[in-house]
C-alpha positions in Angstrom: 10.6 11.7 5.7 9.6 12.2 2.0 6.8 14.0 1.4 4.6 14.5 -1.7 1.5 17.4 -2.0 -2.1 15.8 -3.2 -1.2 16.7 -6.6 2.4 15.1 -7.1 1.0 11.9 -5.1 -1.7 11.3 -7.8 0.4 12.2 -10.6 2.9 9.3 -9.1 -0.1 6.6 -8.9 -1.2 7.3 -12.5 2.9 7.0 -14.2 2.5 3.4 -12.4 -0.3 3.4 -15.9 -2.4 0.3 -14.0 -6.0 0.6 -13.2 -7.5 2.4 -9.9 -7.4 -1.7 -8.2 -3.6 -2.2 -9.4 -2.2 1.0 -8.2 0.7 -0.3 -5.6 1.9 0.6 -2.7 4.7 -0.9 -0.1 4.8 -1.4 3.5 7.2 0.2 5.4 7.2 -2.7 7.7 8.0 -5.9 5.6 8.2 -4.1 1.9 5.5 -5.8 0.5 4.3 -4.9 -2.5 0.5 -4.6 -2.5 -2.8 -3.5 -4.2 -6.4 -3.1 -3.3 -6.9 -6.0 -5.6 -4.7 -7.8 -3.0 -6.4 -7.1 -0.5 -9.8 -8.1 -2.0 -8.2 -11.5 -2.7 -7.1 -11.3 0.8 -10.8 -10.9 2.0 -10.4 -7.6 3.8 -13.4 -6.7 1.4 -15.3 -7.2 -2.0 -14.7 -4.4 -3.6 -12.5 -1.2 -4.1 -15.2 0.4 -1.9 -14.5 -2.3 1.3 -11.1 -2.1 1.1 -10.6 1.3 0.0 -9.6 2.4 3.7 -7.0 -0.5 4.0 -5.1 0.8 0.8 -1.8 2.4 1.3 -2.7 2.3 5.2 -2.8 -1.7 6.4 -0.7 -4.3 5.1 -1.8 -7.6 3.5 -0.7 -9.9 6.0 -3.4 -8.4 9.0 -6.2 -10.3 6.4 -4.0 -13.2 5.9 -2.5 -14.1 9.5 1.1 -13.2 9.2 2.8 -12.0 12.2 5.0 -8.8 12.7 7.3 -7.9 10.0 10.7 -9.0 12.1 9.8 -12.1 11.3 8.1 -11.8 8.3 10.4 -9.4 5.9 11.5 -9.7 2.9 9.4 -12.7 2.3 7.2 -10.5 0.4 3.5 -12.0 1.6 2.9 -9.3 4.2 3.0 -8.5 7.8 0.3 -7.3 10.8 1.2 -4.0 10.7 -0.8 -0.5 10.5 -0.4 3.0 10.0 -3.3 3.2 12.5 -1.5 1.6 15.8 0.8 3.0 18.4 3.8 3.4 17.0 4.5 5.8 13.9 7.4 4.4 11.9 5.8 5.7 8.7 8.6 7.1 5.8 6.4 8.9 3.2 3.6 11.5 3.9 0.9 13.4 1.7 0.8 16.8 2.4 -2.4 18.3 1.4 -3.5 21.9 0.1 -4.1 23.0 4.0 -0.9 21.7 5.3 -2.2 18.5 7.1 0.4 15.7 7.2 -1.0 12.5 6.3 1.2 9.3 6.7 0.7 6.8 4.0 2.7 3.4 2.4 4.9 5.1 -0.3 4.0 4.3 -4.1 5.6 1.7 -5.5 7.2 2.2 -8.7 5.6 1.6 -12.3 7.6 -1.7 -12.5 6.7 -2.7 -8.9 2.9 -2.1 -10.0 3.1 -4.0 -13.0 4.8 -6.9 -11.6 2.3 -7.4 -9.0 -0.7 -6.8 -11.6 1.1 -9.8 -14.0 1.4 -11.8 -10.6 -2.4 -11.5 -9.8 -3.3 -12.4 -13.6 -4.2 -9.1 -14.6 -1.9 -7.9 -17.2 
């Protein structure tokens, strides 16, 4: 499991150096790369505020139709899975100031952010 405290977990979202709706994330399930811009474009809400729970937390696909990631990975467009359902296959955790474990999609990497920012017509 890797883990990162509040602190180091921001710190990792702002070296990615995109804006707040281009900070990326990858599913554990499928590895898609994805964004809350994304997932506004996916319809899972109109703004950073409706999708804002979704982020890091809900893969792409649930808003699109894809089906589980066995079937689906590597094809980089998403899968149904959750952090939220009944199984907990989760690889990256934020550990915050009180000790609470919180499971989230690990940070992608600056290049991984960028690329998907270019993608989307933002950069």
């Amino acid at each position: 499991m890797k883990t990162l405290t509040v602190a180091q977990f921001r710190q990792q979202l702002k070296g990615q150096q995109v804006s707040r709706l281009d900070m990326a994330f990858i599913c554990p399930m499928c590895g898609t790369v994805q964004s809350a811009r994304l997932l506004i474009q996916a319809g899972a809400g109109k703004d950073f505020e409706g999708v804002g729970k979704y982020v890091g937390f809900s893969c792409v696909g649930r808003f699109t139709g894809k089906g589980p990631s066995s079937s689906e990975k590597g094809l980089n467009h998403g899968c149904n899975w959750t952090l939220g359902g009944l199984f907990q296959v989760h690889e990256f955790e934020v550990i915050t100031d009180d000790g609470e474990q919180n499971p989230i999609f690990e940070p992608a990497t600056r290049e991984q952010a960028i690329e998907l920012a270019n993608k989307l017509g933002v950069l």
